[in-house]
N, C-alpha and C positions, 0 to 999 in steps of 0.2 A: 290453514297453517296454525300451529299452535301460538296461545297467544301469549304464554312465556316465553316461547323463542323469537314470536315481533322482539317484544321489549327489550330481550339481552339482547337482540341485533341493536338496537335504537341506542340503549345506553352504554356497549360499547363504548370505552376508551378508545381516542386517537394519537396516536404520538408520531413525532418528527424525528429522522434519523438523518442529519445533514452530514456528509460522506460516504462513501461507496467503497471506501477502500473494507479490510478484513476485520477491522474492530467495531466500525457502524453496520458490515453485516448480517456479523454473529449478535453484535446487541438486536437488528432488526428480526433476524431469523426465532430468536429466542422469546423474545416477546409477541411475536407473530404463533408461536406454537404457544403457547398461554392464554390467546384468546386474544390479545391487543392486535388492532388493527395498525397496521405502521407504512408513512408513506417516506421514501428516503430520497431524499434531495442533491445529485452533485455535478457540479459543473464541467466534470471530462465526460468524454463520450461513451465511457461504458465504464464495469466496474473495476475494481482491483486496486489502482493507488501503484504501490508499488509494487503489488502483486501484478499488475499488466502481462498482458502481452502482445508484442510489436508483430503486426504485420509491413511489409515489405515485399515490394517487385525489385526482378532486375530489368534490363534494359529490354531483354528476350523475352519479358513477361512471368518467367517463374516466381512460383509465392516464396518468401524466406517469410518464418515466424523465430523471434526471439522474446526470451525473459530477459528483459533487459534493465531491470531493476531486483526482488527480491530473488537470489539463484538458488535457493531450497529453505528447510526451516528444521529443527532438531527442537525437539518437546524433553520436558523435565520436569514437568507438572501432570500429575495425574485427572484432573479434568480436562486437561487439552487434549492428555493421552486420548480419552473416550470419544473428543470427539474428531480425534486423526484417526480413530479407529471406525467411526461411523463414515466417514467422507474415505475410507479406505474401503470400504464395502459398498459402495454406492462405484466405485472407481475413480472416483474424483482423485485419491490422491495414491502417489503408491512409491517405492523407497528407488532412492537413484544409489546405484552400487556402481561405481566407479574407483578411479585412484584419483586419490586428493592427498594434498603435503602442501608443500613450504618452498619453492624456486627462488634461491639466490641469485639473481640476477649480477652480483660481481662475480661468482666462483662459478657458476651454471649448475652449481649439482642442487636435484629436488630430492627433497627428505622425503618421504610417504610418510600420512599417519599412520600411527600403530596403535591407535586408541581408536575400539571402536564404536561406532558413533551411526547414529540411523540418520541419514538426509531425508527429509520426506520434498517432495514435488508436488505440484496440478500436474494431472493430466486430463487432457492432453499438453495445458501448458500452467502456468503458474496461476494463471485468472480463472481457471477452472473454478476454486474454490467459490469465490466470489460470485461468477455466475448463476452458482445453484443457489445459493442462500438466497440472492437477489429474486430470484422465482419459484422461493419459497411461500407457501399459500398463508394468504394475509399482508403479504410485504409487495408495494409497488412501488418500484422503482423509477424515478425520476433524472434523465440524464440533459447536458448541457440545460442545467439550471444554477445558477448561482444565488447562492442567500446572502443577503447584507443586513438585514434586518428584523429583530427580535422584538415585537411587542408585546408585556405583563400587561392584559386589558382587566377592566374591574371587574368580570364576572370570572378571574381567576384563572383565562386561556390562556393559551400562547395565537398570536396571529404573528405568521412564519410570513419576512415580504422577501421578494425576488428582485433582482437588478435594479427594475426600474420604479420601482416601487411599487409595484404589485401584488395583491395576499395571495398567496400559497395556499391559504388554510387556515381556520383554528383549531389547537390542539390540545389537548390534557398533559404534553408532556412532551420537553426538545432535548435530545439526543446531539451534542457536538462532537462529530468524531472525523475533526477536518481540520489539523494544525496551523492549515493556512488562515484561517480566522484569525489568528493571532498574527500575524505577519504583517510587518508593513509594506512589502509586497501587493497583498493581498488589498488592504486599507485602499492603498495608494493608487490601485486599476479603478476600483471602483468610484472612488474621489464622494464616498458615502460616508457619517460617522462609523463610529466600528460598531460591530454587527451587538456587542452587547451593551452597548452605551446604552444609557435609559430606562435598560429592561428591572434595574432593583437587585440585582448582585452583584456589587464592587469586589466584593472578595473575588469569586468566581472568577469574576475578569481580571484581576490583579494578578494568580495564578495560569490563567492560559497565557496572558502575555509574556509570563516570564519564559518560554519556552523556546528555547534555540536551537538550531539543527546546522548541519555537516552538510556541505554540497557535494555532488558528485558527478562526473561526465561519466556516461558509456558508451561504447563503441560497437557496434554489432558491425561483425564480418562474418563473410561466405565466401569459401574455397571450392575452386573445381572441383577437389579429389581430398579424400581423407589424408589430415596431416598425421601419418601413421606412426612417424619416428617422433609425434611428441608424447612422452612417457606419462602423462595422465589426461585426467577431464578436467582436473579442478584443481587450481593453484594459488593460493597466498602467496604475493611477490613481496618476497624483503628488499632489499637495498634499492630500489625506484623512488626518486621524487614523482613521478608522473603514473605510476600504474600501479593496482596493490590487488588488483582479482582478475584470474583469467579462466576461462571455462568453458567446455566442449558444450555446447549446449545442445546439439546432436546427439549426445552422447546419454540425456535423460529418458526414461521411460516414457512409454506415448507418446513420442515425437514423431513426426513424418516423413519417410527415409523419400533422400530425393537426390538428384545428381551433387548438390552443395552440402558440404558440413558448415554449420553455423558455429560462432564463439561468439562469446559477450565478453568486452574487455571492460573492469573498471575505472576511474583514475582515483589519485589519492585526493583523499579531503583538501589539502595541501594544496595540491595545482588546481584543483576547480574554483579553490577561494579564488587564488591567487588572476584567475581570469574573472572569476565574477567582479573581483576589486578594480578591474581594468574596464571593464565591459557592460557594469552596471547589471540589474535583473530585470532589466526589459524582454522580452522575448526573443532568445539571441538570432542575427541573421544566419544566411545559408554561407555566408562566408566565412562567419564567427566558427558556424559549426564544421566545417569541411577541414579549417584549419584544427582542430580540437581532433578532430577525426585521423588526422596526418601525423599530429602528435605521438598519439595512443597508439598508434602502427607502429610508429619509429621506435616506440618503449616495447612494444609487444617483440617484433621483429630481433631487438636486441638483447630481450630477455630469451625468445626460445629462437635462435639464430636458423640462417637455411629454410627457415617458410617459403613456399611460393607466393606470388604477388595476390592479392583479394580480389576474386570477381565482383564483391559488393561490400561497401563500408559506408557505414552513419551510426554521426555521432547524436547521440541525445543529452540535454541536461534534466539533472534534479536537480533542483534549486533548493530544497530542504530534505536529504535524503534521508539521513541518518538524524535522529534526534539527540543533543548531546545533554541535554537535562531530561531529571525523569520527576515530575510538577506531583506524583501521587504512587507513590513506589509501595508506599505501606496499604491505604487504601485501592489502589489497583485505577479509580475514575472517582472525579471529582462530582459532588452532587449536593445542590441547592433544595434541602428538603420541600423547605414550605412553597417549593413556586414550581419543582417538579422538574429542573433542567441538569443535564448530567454531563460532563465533557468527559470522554472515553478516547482511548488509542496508543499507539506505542511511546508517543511522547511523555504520558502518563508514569508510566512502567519501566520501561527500555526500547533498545532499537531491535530488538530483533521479533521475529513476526508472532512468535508464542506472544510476546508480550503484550503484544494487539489483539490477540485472542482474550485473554485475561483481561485487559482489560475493555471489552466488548460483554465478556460474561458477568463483570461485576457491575457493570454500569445497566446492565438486562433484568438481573437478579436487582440493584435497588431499585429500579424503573419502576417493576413487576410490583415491588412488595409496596412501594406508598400508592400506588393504583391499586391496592388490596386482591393482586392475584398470585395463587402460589406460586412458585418457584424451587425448583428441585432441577439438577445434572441429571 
């Protein structure tokens, strides 16, 4: 073997990418195609965040799959564009052309938009994306692991610990791209100081904490038979306290045509507070959610009246879906030069999923550059 290439194996950088959702896997994919070695750490069971996608049985055993969190993404930046045009060519991702508008739920009539506007999807489902980045050569992914703690050790690493207080790893360089860190939610399960106490960047930490988010319940239903007489796929509900999204999610490209049409119903930020305020954020029970689930039918059912009854409903919660401050809107992800640590994500930016992109790409690009590797789109 050559014995330049021992060495740049040997001296290789390592860096830590803690979340799995779309902004730590574009940071990880990107720095992984630069030569940094990246290992990404998160405590759900696969990738995506709110890119997920739900599987599901009914009682007969058939599979239902839903997006049951991000229902498409619309790009308006020209380096996102590049790379919805590379994950477009790969198939990863590809445009959902349906009718979408506005459903007044006191009047009944749905406006159609008349602005037109590209939705882009995963296919086959939303977490498509996610998965490939995540097996991207260089990036190993790490699932059902949770990080609480951050060590600055004197020879200038990061040693990344896990739950119990176990190391992970020493690294050249940590990647937070997981809003729960900041969450007293979050603190409070693991009954650990918070994850960057200690580590030598108060700033840092001052600005993740300040980070707030929007809750949200979804509802995924399946129907015998296609609900034919409803006049789109995709609807913004005005006049609902309880419901504000509803959408044919059968209705996306690459989905799996099967005896059931599937919908994902949203609710409004509004009613999900208004239960969490009641119910605490403990991990809601099967009763909490059945009832949540009865709800969201009752608001669905009277918004698009005449439904038949659902072969299959469940409800899920976000507990921080939507982020309602954006902690780094001008620089894109926050980043601690001299110690190498960078928090990245939509809560950064905005809530919509471009802005997880952005900021995944800025937080890859400063990674890259104080590790002294280039970096270019």
């Amino acid at each position: 073997m050559d014995v330049a290439g021992v060495v740049a194996k040997v001296t290789s950088p390592l860096a830590a990418v803690v979340g799995a959702g779309v902004a730590g896997l574009v940071c990880a994919s990107m720095l992984a195609e630069r030569g940094i070695a990246v290992k990404v750490f998160e405590m759900g069971r696969g990738p995506g965040g709110r890119m997920s996608q739900r599987r599901e049985r009914t009682e007969d055993g058939r599979e239902l799959l839903f997006d049951h969190g991000a229902q498409y993404f619309t790009v308006r930046k020209p380096e996102v564009q590049k790379l919805v045009e590379r994950w477009q060519m790969s198939g990863l991702v590809a445009e959902w052309r349906g009718r979408f508008g506005t459903l007044d739920v006191q009047t009944g009539n749905f406006v159609e938009d008349t602005v037109e506007k590209r939705r882009y999807v995963g296919v086959p489902g939303m977490n498509s994306i996610c998965k490939a980045l995540s097996l991207s050569e260089g990036v190993q992914a790490n699932y059902g692991v949770t990080v609480t703690g951050l060590e600055w050790r004197k020879d200038g690493l990061w040693n990344v610990k896990a739950k119990d207080g176990e190391s992970l790893g020493v690294f050249d360089a940590v990647i937070i791209a997981d809003k729960g860190l900041a969450s007293a939610r979050f603190l409070a399960q693991t009954g650990l100081p918070p994850p960057l106490e200690g580590a030598g960047v108060p700033e840092l930490t001052k600005r993740v904490a300040a980070v707030t988010t929007a809750p949200c319940f979804a509802l995924m239903l399946a129907f015998a038979k296609p609900l034919t007489l409803v006049p789109f796929d995709g609807a913004v509900i005005d006049g609902s306290k309880i419901i504000s999204w509803v959408a044919r999610d059968s209705s996306k490209p690459g989905r799996a045509t099967n005896s059931s049409e599937c919908w994902v119903v949203h609710s409004t930020a509004e009613y999900a507070s208004n239960i969490i305020s009641q119910t605490g954020l403990n991990k809601p029970s099967n009763e909490l959610l059945s009832a949540v689930a009865l709800d969201l039918l009752a608001a669905f059912e009277a918004a698009v009246p005449n439904i038949p009854s659902p072969s299959f409903l469940k409800a899920h919660r976000w507990g921080g879906a939507f982020p309602t401050t954006a902690i780094a809107s001008e620089e894109k992800c926050i980043l601690e030069e001299e110690r190498r640590i960078a928090v990245c994500g939509d809560f950064c930016v905005g809530p919509r999923v471009e802005d997880a992109v952005l900021s995944g790409v800025s937080a890859a690009e400063k990674v890259a550059k104080i590790l002294n590797f280039p970096f270019s789109l």
